[in-house]
Every structure is written in structure tokens, then in C-alpha cells.
N, C-alpha and C positions, 0 to 999 in steps of 0.2 A: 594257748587256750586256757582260762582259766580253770582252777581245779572243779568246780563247780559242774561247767558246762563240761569236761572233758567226764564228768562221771556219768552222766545224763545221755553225753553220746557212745562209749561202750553199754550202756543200757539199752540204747536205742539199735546200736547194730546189734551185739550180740545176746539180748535180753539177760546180763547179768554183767558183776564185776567180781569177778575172781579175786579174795581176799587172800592171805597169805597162812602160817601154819603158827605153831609153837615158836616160842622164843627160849624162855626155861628149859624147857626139855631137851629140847634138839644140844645144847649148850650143856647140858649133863652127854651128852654125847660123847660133846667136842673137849670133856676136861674140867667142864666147871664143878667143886665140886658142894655140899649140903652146907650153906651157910655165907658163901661165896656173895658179894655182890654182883649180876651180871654186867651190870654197868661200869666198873672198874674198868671190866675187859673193852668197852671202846676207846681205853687210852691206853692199857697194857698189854691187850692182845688184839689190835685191830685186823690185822688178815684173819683172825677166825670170824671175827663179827661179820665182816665182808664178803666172807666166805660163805656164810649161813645167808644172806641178803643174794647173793646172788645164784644161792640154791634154789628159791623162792621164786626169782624173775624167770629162770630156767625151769621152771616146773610151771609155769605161765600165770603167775598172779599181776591183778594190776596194781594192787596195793600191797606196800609194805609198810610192816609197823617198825618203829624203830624200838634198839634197845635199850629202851631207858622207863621201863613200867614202873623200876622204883627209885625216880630218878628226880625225887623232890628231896627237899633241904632233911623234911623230916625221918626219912626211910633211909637215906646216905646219912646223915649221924649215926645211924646203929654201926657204921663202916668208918666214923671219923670223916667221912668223908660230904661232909654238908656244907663246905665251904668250893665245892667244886661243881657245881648246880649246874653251874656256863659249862664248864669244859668238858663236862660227860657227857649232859643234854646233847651240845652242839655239834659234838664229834660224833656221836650217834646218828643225827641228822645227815653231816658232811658223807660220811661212809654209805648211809643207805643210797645220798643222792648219787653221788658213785656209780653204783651198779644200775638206780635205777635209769639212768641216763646213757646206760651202754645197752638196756634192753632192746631186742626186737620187737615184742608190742609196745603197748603205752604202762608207764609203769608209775605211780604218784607216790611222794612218801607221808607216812600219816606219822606225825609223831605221840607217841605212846606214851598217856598219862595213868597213870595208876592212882587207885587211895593214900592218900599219908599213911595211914595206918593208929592216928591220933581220933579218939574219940571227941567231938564239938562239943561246943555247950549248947543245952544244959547238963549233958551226960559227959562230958569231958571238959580240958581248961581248953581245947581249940578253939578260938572264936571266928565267927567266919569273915571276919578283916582278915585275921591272919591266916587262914585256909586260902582264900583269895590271892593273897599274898604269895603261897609258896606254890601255887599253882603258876599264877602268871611269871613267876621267875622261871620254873619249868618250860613256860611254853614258848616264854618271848628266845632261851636259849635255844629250843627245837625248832623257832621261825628262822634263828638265828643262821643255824647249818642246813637250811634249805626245805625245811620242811612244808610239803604242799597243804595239808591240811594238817590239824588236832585232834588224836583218838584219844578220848578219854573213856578208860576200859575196867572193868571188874568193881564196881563200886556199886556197895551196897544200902547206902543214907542220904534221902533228898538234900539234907541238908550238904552233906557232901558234894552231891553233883550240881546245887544249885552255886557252888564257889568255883567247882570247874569252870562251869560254863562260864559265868561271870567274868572268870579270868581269860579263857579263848576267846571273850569279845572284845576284850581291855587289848588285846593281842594284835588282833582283828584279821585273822585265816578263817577258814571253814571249817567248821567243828562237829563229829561226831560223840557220840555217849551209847556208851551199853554198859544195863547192870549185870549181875548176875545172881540168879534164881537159883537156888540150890537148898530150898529151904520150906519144904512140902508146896513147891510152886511158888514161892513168895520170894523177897530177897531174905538176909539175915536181917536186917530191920523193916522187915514186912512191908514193903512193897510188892504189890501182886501187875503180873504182867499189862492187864487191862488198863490200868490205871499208869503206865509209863505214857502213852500219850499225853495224855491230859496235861499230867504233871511235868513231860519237857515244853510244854506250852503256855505252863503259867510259869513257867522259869524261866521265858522272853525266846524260847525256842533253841532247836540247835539245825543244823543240815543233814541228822539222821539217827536215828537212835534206832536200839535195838540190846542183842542179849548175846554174852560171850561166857564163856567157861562152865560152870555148873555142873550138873552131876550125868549128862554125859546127851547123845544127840537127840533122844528118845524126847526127854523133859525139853532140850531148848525148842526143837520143832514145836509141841506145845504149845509152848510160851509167844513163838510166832503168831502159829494162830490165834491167839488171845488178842495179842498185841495188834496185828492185820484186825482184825474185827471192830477196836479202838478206835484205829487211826485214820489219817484220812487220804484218799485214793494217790497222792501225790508225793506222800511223806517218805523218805526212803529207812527201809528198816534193813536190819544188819543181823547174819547170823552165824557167830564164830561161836562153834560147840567143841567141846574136847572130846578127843579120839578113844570115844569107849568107856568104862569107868578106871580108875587107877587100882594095881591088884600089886602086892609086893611078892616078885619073884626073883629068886634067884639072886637074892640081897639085894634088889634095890625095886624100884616102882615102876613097872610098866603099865601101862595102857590096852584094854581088851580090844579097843577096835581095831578089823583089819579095813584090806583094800574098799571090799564087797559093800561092807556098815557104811564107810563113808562117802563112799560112791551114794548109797541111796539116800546118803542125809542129804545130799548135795541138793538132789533132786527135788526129795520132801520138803527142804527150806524155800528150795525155790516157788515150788507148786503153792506152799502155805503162805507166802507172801515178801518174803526178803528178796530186795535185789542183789545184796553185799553179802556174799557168801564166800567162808574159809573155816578157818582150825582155829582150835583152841591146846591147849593141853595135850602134851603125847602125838601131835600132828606133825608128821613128817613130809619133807620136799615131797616123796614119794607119794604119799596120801593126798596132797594138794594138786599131782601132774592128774591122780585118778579122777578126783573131781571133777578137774576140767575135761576129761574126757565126758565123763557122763552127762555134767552142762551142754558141752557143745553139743549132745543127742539127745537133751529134751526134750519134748513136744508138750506145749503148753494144755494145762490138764484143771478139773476142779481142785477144790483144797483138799489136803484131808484131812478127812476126821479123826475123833481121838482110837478110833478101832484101828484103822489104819494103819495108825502112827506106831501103836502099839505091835500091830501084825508084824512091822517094815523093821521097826527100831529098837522094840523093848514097850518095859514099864515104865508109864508116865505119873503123875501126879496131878489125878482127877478132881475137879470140883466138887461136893457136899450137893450140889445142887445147882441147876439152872441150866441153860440148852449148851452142849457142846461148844467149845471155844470160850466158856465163862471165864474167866479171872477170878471171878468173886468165892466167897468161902474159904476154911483152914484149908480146905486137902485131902484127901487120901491116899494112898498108894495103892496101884492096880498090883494085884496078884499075878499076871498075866509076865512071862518074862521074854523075852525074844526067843524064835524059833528058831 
């Protein structure tokens, strides 16, 4: 079945599609360490990679993301390694399909496109031929090692996501996009959640967008509802939040959220309109199995508001004005902290 219809029908049986957890993170786990490419590790250390991929199928996601977020020409120079685009990308792909094809449910691989990390023009030399460019060598390598669809994830500049997409249609898989908001509600180059609709629809569309990473589940829920409010009844939106905020203990960076936090984001995302729901940051197997528990004992519910959101999740980043779920305006930050 194509990937397409196969996401439409776990939606339809089970009203959601269990997305997977951290990739970074979990990999500072397993030995990687501050500065490391993870991408290396799908040619130097593939049983861990595989290992994380099939922690993921076994804690019941349908999708996984593969490891290669920074896994364009431009982000592997910093590694020397920008002449290996194909063989990282595509081992990345091969490995995830691996496990995903020894799963017990249905399991798809989404391969994982990150920012270059290069600023465009006019604000940088990137131009968007050549964004285009190292995009689609990106993705046609992750088509390459079996990849069912294209995530193109954490990017924060239209002009950015307008060469992604571009390039996943040059490709010609099914493509997601989520930005991230971490930035009093907006991205870091001020896109405000509202306004992602519109704009993946003047960019010739994609098969689902939505919001991943940011500054933790409180704000993405939010930004859901903003975006649900946008869009329109058919569109599939996606919501991979990180597991709490990041706090440096104990030498190194953990993550505030436990089982309980991500349990109810699971819910609140669902309730506020994402079908694609998982981890971001700090999200572990464990935190991904809890989810799907609470998923599978949903009962469909109104959305909620930003009180709500606030009561269940923490402090959000409210609008300046206009009816709950607005986009519009800089922002402020609610006073109110999680109980």
C-alpha cells in the first residue's frame, strides 16, 4: 500500500499515527559524544543505530525518522565529510528499513531532513538553486536506502523550506515539513504558527506539516491549535515536542519531562488537532511506549484552550491580542508555570 494511503488508514483505524522519539539524545546515551556527527555512526557504528530504530518499533511507533538530520553536503563539511551524502543518507534509510520491516504493526521510514545550517540570499551566499541542490542529493540518497516518505524537520526560514520541498518533489516520495517555534511563538525568522498553512500552500504544498522541537510540549500544543484553526479539515498536521525543557544536571543536559507530561501532551496534541504525534528532544523508547498507551485510551474531546494548555502543560506563549488560538502578534509569555 502506498505510504500515503497506509497513513490515512492507521488514522482511520486507530485515529492517530504514533511518531517515534529523539534521535540526538537517546545517542548521547549510547556513546555519542558533544561535537560528534550522528550520521558517521550509520557507517561506523550501525548496530547502535539499529538498535535505537528498533527501540522505537518496539515501543510501537509507525514512523521512524532516520539518522541523518544533518545529513546534507553542508552540515557534513563541518565533519569532512561532504563527499559522503550517498553513503550516510542511504545506510541510514537501509538500516531503519531493517527493523522497520521486522515490525509487528505497520511501521514506514520517513527520512530525516534537517537545515543546512547556511544562511540564503539575500541574508547569506546560499542561493536557492544551490539549497535545492543539496537538498535533493539528500533525499534522492534516503529514496535511495528505502525510504517511504521525506521529513523535512526543525527549519526555521520559508525561504529554507521552500528548496526542501522543492527538492522532495524533484525526488518524487511523499513529503512532510515542520518548523520550529521557539521564539515568543514565532520561528527564529518569524514565522508565526497561523500563517504555516498558507504558506506550505503557496510553496505548491507538501502531505503534511506541522511543528517539532521548540521549547517544550506546553508552546507546541499551542502552536497546534493555531495552526488547526488555519488549516483545512483534511490537511494532516504533525506534532513532535521535546520531552520538557532542557536543564544541565549532573554534567551534562537532561530533559524536565517525565512519563505523566508526555502522556498528556500525547493527548492534548491529539485533542488540538495533530494526527502525527511523537518526541522530540530528550524523548525516550520509554516515553514513546507511554504515549501510545494514553493514545490508545483517548476519547475524542473538544480542543483546548490556552487555559487548559497551560493548566495540563505549563507556560505558553500568548498572543498581544485577538480570540484564543490567534497566531498573530509578537507574544508574551504567561506567568502561570505548570502545577
Amino acid at each position: 500500500m502506498p505510504a500515503l494511503a497506509t497513513l490515512r488508514t492507521l488514522i482511520d483505524q486507530q485515529g492517530y499515527v504514533l511518531l517515534d522519539g529523539a534521535t540526538g539524545t537517546n545517542l548521547f546515551e549510547r556513546g555519542l559524544t558533544s561535537g560528534d556527527a550522528p550520521e558517521l555512526w550509520n557507517r561506523d557504528k550501525p548496530e547502535i543505530i539499529q538498535g535505537l530504530y528498533a527501540d522505537w518499533t518496539a515501543a510501537g511507533s509507525n514512523v521512524i525518522l532516520t539518522n541523518s538530520f544533518g545529513g546534507n553536503r553542508h552540515r557534513l563539511k563541518l565533519h569532512n565529510a561532504q563527499d559522503s551524502v550517498q553513503e550516510l543518507n542511504q545506510r541510514a534509510a537501509e538500516l531503519a528499513r531493517e527493523e522497520a520491516d521486522k515490525a509487528e504493526q505497520t511501521v514506514l521510514v520517513a527520512g530525516s531532513m534537517g537545515p543546512t545550517g547556511e544562511l540564503m540570499e539575500p541574508l547569506g551566499a546560499l542561493t536557492a538553486a544551490g539549497a535545492v541542490e543539496a537538498f535533493e542529493e539528500q533525499a534522492q540518497a534516503l529514496k535511495d536506502g528505502g525510504a517511504d516518505i521525506l521529513w523535512v524537520e526543525t527549519i526555521s526560514a520559508s525561504e529554507e523550506m521552500a528548496a526542501a520541498l522543492q527538492a522532495c518533489k524533484n525526488v518524487g516520495l511523499p513529503h512532510f515539513c515542520t518548523l520550529s517555534f521557539d521564539t515568543n511563538g514565532h520561528t527564529m525568522m518569524g514565522i508565526a504558527p497561523g500563517a504555516m498553512p498558507g504558506l506550505v500552500r503557496d510553496l505548491g504544498g507538501a502531505n503534511g506539516f506541522g511543528a517539532n522541537c521548540g521549547t517544550g510540549p506546553s508552546e507546541l500544543v499551542a502552536v497546534i491549535t493555531a495552526m488547526r484553526a488555519a488549516a483545512e479539515p483534511d490537511e494532516l498536521l504533525v506534532a513532535k515536542a521535546n520531552c520538557g525543557i532542557p536543564e544541565f544536571k549532573e554534567g551534562k543536559i537532561q530533559y524536565s519531562g517525565d512519563i505523566a507530561l508526555m502522556s498528556a501532551y500525547a493527548k492534548l496534541a491529539l485533542a488540538a488537532g495533530a494526527q502525527l504525534v511523537g518526541g522530540c528532544c530528550g524523548t525516550s523508547p520509554a516515553h514513546i511506549r507511554a504515549m501510545k498507551e494514553a493514545l490508545e485510551s483517548y476519547t475524542p474531546r473538544l480542543a483546548p484552550d490556552y487555559d487548559e494548555i497551560e493548566a495540563v502543560l505549563g507556560a505558553i506563549t500568548r498572543p498581544d491580542s485577538g480570540p484564543k488560538g490567534s497566531a498573530d502578534g509578537a507574544g508574551r509569555r504567561s506567568r502561570r508555570r505548570r502545577g
